[in-house]
C-alpha positions in Angstrom: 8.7 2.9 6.1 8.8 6.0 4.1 8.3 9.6 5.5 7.7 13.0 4.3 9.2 16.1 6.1 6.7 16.7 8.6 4.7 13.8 10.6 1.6 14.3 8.4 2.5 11.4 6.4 3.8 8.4 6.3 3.6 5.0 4.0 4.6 1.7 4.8 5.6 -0.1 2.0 6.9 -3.9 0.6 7.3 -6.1 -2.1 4.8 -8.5 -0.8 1.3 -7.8 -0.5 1.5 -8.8 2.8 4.0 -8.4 5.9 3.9 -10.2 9.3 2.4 -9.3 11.5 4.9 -8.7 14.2 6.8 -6.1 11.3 3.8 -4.4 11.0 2.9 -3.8 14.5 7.2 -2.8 14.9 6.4 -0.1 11.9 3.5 1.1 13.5 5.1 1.6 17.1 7.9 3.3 15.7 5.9 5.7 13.6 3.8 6.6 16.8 7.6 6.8 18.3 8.8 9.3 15.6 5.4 11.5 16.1 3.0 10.5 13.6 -0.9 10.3 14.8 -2.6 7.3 13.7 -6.1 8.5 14.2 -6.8 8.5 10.4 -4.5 5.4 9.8 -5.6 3.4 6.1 -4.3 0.1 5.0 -4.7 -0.6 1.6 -6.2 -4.5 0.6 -3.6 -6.0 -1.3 -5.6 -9.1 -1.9 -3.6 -10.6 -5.5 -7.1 -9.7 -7.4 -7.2 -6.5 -6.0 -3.5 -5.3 -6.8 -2.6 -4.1 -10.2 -0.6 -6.4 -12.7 3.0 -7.0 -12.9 4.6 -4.1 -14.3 1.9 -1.1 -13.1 -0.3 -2.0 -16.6 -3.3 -2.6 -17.2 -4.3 -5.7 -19.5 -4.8 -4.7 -23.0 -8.5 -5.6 -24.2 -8.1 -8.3 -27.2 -8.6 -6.6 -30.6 -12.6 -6.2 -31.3 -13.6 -6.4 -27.7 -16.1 -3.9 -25.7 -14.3 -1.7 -23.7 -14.7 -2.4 -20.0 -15.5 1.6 -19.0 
């Protein structure tokens, strides 16, 4: 779990695209704990077609295809 100075913000983060359940729910209960309001709580889908490839980029389009704007 990753904070910023005030209880505005907060970001769970892992490798995986997933975490148990029972590690997110600790997570959550401590960052209630610690202050933060989770009225406006988002979790992100990390669903593998959904997450960005290995390395951050984005596939290159092969030479003399459309672009895909």
């Amino acid at each position: 779990m990753v904070t910023g100075p005030s209880t505005r913000f907060f970001w769970i983060l892992s490798r995986d695209t997933t975490l148990e359940h029972e590690t997110m729910k600790r997570l959550v209960q401590k960052a209630i704990g610690m202050g933060f309001k989770l009225e406006k709580q988002v979790y992100v889908d990390q669903k593998p077609e959904t997450a960005p490839p290995p390395g951050g980029q984005t596939p290159a389009a092969a030479p003399g295809s459309a672009p895909t704007h």
